[in-house]
Structures are given as C-alpha cells and as structure tokens.
C-alpha positions in Angstrom: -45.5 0.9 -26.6 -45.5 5.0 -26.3 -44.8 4.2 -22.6 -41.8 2.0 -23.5 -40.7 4.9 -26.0 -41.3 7.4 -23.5 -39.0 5.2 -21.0 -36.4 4.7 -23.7 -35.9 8.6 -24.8 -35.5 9.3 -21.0 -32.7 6.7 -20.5 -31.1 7.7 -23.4 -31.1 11.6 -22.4 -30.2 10.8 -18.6 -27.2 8.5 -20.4 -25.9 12.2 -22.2 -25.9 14.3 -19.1 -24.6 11.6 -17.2 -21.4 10.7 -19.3 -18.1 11.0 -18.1 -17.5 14.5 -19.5 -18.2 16.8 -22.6 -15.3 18.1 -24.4 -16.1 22.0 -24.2 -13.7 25.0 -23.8 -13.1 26.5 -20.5 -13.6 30.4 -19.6 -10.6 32.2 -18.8 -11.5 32.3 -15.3 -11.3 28.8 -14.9 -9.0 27.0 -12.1 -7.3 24.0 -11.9 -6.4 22.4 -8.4 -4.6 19.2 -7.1 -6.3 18.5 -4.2 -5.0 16.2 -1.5 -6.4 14.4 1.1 -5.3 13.0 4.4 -4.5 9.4 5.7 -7.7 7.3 6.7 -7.9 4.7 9.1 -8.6 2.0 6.8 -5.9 0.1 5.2 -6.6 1.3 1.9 -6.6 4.9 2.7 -3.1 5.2 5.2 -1.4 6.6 2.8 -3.9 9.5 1.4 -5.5 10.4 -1.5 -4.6 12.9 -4.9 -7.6 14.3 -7.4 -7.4 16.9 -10.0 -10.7 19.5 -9.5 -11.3 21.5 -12.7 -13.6 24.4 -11.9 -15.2 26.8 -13.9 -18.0 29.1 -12.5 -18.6 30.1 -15.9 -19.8 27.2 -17.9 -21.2 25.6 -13.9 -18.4 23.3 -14.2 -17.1 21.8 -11.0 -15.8 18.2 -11.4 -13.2 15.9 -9.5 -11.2 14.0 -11.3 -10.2 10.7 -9.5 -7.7 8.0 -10.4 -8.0 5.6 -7.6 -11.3 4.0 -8.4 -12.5 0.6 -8.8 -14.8 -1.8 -8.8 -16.0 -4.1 -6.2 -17.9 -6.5 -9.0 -14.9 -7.1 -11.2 -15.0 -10.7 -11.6 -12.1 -12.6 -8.9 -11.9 -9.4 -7.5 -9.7 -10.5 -4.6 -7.7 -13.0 -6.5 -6.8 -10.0 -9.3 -6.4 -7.2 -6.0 -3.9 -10.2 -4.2 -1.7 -10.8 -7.3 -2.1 -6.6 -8.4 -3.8 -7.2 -11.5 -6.6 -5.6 -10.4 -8.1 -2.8 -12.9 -8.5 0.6 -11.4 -10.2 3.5 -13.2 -10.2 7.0 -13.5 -13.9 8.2 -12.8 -15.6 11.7 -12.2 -17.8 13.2 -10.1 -19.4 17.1 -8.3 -17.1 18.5 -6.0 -19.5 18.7 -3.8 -19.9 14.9 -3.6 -15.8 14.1 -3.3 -16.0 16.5 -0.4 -19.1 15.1 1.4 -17.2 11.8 1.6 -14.3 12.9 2.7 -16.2 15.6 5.1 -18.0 12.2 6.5 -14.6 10.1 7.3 -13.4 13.4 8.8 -10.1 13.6 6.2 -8.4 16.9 6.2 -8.4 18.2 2.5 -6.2 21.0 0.4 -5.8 22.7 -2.5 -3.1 23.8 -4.5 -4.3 26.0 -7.5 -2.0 25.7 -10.8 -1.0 28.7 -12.3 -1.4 27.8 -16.0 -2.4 29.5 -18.7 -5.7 29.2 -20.6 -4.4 26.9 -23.4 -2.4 24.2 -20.8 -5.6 24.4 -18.7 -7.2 23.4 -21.9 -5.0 20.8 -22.6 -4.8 19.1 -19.2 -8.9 19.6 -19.3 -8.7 17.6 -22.3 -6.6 14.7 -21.0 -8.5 14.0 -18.3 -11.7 13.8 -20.9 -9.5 11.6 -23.2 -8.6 9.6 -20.1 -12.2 9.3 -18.7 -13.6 7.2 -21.9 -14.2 3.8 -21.7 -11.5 2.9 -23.7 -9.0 4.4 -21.9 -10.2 4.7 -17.8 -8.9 1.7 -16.9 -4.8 1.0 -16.1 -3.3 -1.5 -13.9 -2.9 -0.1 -10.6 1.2 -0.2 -9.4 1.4 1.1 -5.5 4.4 2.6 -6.1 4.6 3.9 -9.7 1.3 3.9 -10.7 -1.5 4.9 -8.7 -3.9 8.0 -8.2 -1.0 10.4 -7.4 2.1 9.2 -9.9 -0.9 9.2 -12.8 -2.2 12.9 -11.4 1.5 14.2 -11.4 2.2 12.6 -14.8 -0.9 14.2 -16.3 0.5 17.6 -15.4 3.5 17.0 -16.7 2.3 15.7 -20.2 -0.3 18.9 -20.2 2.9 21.2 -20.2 5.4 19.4 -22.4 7.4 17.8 -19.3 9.1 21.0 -18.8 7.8 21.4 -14.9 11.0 21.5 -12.5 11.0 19.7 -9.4 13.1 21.4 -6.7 12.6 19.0 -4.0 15.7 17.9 -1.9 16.6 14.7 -1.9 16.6 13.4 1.9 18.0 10.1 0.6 15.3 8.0 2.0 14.5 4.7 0.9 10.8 3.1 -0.2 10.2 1.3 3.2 11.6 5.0 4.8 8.9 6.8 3.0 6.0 3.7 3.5 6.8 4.0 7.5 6.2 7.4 7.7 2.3 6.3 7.5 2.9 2.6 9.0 4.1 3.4 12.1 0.6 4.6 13.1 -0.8 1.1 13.2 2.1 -1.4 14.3 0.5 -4.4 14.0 0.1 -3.6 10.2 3.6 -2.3 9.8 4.5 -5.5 10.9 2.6 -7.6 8.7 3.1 -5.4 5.4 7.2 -5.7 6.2 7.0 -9.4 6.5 5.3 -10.3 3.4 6.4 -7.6 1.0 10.3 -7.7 0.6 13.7 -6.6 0.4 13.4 -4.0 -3.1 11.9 -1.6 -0.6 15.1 -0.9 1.1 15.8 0.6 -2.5 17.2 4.2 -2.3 14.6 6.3 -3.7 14.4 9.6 -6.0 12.6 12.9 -5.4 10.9 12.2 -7.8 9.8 9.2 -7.1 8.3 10.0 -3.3 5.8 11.9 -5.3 4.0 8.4 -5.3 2.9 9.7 -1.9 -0.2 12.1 -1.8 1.8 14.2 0.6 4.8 14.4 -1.3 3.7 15.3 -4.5 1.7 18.4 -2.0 5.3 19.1 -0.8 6.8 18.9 -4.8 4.0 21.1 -6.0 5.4 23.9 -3.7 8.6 23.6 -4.6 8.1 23.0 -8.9 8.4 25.7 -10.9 7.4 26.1 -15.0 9.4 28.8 -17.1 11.0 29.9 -14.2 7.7 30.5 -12.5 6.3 28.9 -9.3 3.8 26.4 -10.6 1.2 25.9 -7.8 0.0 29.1 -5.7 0.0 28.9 -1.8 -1.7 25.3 -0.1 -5.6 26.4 0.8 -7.0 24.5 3.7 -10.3 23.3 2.5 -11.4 21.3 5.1 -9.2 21.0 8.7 -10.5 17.8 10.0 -9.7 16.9 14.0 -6.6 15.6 14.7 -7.3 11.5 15.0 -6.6 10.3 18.1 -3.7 7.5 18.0 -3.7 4.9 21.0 -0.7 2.6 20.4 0.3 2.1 24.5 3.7 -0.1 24.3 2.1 -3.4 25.4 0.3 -3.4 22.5 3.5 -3.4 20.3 4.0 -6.6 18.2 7.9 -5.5 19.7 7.0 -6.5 23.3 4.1 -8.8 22.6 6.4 -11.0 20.8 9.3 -10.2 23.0 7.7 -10.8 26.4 5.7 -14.1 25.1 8.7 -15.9 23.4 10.7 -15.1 26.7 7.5 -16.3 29.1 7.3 -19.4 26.5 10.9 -20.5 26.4 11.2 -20.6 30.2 8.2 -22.7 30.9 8.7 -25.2 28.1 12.7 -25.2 29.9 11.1 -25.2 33.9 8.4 -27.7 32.8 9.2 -30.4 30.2 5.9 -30.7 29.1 5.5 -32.2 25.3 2.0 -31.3 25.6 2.9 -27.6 26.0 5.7 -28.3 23.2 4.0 -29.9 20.8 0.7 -27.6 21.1 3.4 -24.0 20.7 4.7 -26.5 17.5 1.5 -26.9 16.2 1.4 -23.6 16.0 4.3 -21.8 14.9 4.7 -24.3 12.2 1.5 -24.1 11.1 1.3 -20.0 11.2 5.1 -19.7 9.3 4.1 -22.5 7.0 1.0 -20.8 6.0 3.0 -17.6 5.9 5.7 -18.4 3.6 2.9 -20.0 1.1 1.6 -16.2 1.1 5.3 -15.2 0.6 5.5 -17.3 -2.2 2.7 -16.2 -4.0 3.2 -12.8 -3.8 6.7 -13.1 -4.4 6.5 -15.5 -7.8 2.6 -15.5 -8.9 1.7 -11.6 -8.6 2.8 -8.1 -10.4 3.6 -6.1 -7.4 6.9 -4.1 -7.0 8.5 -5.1 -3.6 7.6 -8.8 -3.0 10.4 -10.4 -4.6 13.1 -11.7 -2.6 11.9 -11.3 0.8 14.2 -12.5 3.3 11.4 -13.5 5.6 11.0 -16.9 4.1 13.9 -18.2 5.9 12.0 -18.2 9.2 8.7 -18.4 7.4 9.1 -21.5 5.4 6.3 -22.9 3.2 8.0 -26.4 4.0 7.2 -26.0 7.7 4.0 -27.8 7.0 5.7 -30.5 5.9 7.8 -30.8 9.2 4.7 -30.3 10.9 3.5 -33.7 10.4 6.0 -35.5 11.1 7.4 -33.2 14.2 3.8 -34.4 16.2 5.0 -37.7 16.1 6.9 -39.7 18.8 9.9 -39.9 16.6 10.9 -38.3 13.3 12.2 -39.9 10.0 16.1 -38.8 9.2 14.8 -36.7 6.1 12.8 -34.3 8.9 16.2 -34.4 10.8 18.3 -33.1 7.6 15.8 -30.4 7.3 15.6 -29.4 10.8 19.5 -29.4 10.7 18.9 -26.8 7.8 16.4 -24.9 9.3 18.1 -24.5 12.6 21.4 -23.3 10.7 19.2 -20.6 8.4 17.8 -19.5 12.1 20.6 -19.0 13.7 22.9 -16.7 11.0 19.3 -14.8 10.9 20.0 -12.7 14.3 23.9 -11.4 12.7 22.9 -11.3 9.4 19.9 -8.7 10.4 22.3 -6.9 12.4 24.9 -5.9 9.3 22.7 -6.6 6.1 19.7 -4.9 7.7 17.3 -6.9 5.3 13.8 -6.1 5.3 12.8 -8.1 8.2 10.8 -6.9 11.3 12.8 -6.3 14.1 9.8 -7.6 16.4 10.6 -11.1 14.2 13.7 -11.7 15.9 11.7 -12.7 19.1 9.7 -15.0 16.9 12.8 -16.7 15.1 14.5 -17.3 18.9 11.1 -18.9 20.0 11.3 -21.0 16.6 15.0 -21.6 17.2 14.3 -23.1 21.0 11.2 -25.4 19.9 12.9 -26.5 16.3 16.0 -27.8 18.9 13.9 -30.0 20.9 12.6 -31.4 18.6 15.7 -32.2 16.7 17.0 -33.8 20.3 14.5 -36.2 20.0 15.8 -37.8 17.1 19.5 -37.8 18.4 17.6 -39.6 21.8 16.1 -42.3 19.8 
C-alpha cells in the first residue's frame, strides 16, 4: 500500500512539471522568435514548417511552441486525415528537442526575433498557454488557412491588437502559383496533387494570404512593421543544413513518360491490330481513371478541404469508366455503352482547346493521357458501329 502511495505521489508530481505550461511572468530579457523551418522530403513536410520559441534565460525557460501536431492513434485516422477532419493540436516542447529533430532530417532553421515590448510578450506568452490546454489545443487543420503558420501569424496579430502592417507586394500569384513553388521538386507528386485537388486553386491570391507558407510569412515578417517600427529584427541562421541534392533527369518526368508511352502505344495498337494489346491498355486506363475519379469524388463532395471542388479532371477521369469497363471487354457492347462512349469521346476531345484558353487546373502531362484515352475509347466505339 505505501509502495502504491509512493508510486501515486510520483505520477502526480511528474504530471505537474510535465504539463503543457505554467502561467508565470517573463523577465524583461526575455525573447520571442518565429522560427522557420525548411522543406523536407516527405510529403508532409514540402512545404516547411512555423513555431513560436519563447525564451527566457531568466526563469530557464526555453520552449517551442508548435501548431502542426497530431496524433497517429486518433481513432479512423486516415479516413478523418483523407476527408480533412483530422484534429491537429498545438503541443510544446525544449528547444533543444525541436532542433535535434530537425538537426537529424538535416532542415535548415531561422529565427526572426520580435521586437515587442514586455507586456505584448506577456500577452502572446499567455495565448499560447491559453491555447496549449486541453480544452483548447485542438482545431481542425485547413492547408490553406489554417495550419501551423496562418495560426502562428494570427497569434501575433491578436497579441498586439491586429495593428501589425504587412508591407509585402503583391506579385499577383495564384494558390496553385504559390503550391508549385515547392511541387515542382518532386514531379510525380505535382502531378498527382494537381489532378485530384481542383480548379479554386487557380484563385488569385492576397499577400496576405501566401503567409500560409512557412516561407512567406519569413518574408512578411521582414517587411511588417508595428507603430511604425520594424516588427522582427534581422533573419538569424540557426542551423544551415546542406543543400539537398534534387535528381529529376527529364525521362523521369510524368511530361515525357506519359508523352513518349501514349505515342509508342497508339502506333502499335494502329501497326498491329491486336485486341489483346487493346483490350489489356483498356483494362487499364479504365480501371486507373475509374478508380481515379471515385477519389475525385470523394474529395470533391464527402471531405472539408479547400481546393477539391470542381475539378475539371473528372472529365477524363470518370467514376463511370468502371462501368464501361465491363462491358467494353466484351465482343460487342450494348447501345447504352455506345451513348456513353459517344459522350465520353465528345468531353475528350473539347478537353485539348478548352485547356489551351480556360487553362483549368489540369496537368499538362494529362493531355498525353486523354489522347491515349481518346484513340482506345474510338475503337472501341467502332466495334459497335461494325456489328
């Protein structure tokens, strides 16, 4: 029994030094940072990361503040992540730990101290307590208005009244401008993120607004000003990490892959006549669009994220192609099939001018794909008019 006491008191103390953080009052020599940190090489970290570091030597206070937290054991955790209802956090922890991570994945990080007074550090100290209880950690996580950097920028603006100024010029760039600036790194995921997200991203975006991008909201902080006054001193280069080395040779390109093998596919299936070959490339496609416009679908109609609703894509991508698929295998197809091939064909070929002058959100590398789907979708409306 004393043993189980003994255990008890321990847990309870280790609980109190180990809560999210303390309300207390910070020395006058305290400093508050925004800290950024470079693009990863995982998906979830292209983009970069924000955190707010409050430190005060004083009072042995040096904590990291960090919005873009969750948890893995959230119950459907890729259901609720897949329709953005997944519940991110804000959590806490050493500086020294944040930069041992980011030390290990070998991601550059900077500093750009505020120059605030004692009673807005105060304040935004207190926020970020008020923010860090239970009750209040957790928010919906929006990739482009509400994630780890709009939340650390909207902090600092509640801290001081909303009176900071942003002087940053407006380059008139557009969401999917701003999203490419990272994409383009990786191709094959530029591709894929273009063709199921949609056409909202070709939305003309504010200033303020590409501050939804780590490096953005670096780049505002230089430029915003409070009471006239510079708000953030010069960038500090905490850690310089090697410049990643990017190996995207053009033959890896979903541009000429898709290109070269739609050209190489159409002229064999003309040179050889083979239904074997035809109905094998049919198998395919249809299956992969099919598939492909189901995912459209749900993003589009059954999730909360931003940019998936309308996405042109699903003309060429077309849930109903599984349908078809059935029935295209066959030796002859039923007159409904025909009608919907006849539809199909028409959506396909207004795609090719329609990209030209509307520029929709569609990948350019597509095109190849839609021709390919264009040539196979004929023959096998031939068959019907042969029958």
């Amino acid at each position: 029994m004393i043993h189980k006491m003994k255990s008890l008191f321990f847990l309870l103390l280790l609980s109190f030094f180990c809560l999210p953080g303390q309300a207390f009052t910070l020395s006058d020599n305290a400093e508050i940072s925004i800290l950024t940190c470079s693009p990863g090489t995982e998906l979830y970290s292209l983009f970069g990361h924000t955190a707010i570091r409050i430190h005060d030597p004083k009072n042995h206070y040096d904590q990291v503040f960090n919005y873009g937290t969750f948890d893995f054991q959230t119950p459907h955790f890729y259901l609720k992540y897949a329709q953005g209802l997944l519940p991110y956090q804000l959590t806490n922890t050493s500086f020294r730990n944040f930069m041992n991570a980011y030390l290990s994945e070998e991601r550059s990080v900077f500093a750009q101290k505020l120059k605030l007074d004692s009673m807005q550090k105060q304040t935004l100290f207190d926020l970020l307590l008020d923010n860090s209880r239970e009750e209040n950690r957790f928010y919906l996580y929006n990739f482009l208005f509400d994630n780890c950097t709009t939340r650390s920028r909207d902090i600092l603006l509640k801290s001081t009244s909303g009176k900071i100024e942003w002087r940053m010029a407006d380059t008139g760039k557009n969401f999917w401008n701003l999203l490419d600036e990272y994409l383009q790194v990786s191709p094959w995921v530029q591709w894929g993120i273009h063709t199921i997200l949609g056409q909202r991203g070709n939305r003309r975006a504010t200033p303020f607004q590409y501050m939804f991008l780590p490096d953005y909201l670096m780049s505002g902080l230089t430029t915003a000003h409070y009471n006239g006054i510079q708000l953030a001193e010069n960038t500090e280069i905490i850690y310089q990490a090697p410049k990643p080395e990017i190996n995207n040779p053009w033959y890896r390109n979903p541009l000429f892959i898709f290109a070269a093998g739609a050209a190489l596919l159409i002229f064999a299936l003309c040179k050889l006549k083979n239904k074997i070959l035809l109905n094998t490339l049919t198998l395919i496609l249809f299956l992969f669009t099919g598939i492909l416009g189901c995912l459209i679908v749900f993003l589009g109609g059954f999730t909360a994220h931003p940019i998936t609703a309308p996405n042109w894509n699903i003309l060429w991508a077309n849930p109903l192609n599984l349908i078809a698929l059935f029935f295209l295998l066959k030796k002859s197809i039923p007159r409904f099939i025909f009608i919907y091939l006849n539809i199909y064909l028409t959506l396909l070929i207004t795609a090719i001018p329609v990209w030209l002058f509307a520029r929709p959100a569609v990948p350019f590398a597509s095109i190849s794909l839609i021709i390919l789907i264009f040539y196979i979708s004929l023959q096998h409306r031939k068959k019907y008019t042969s029958v």
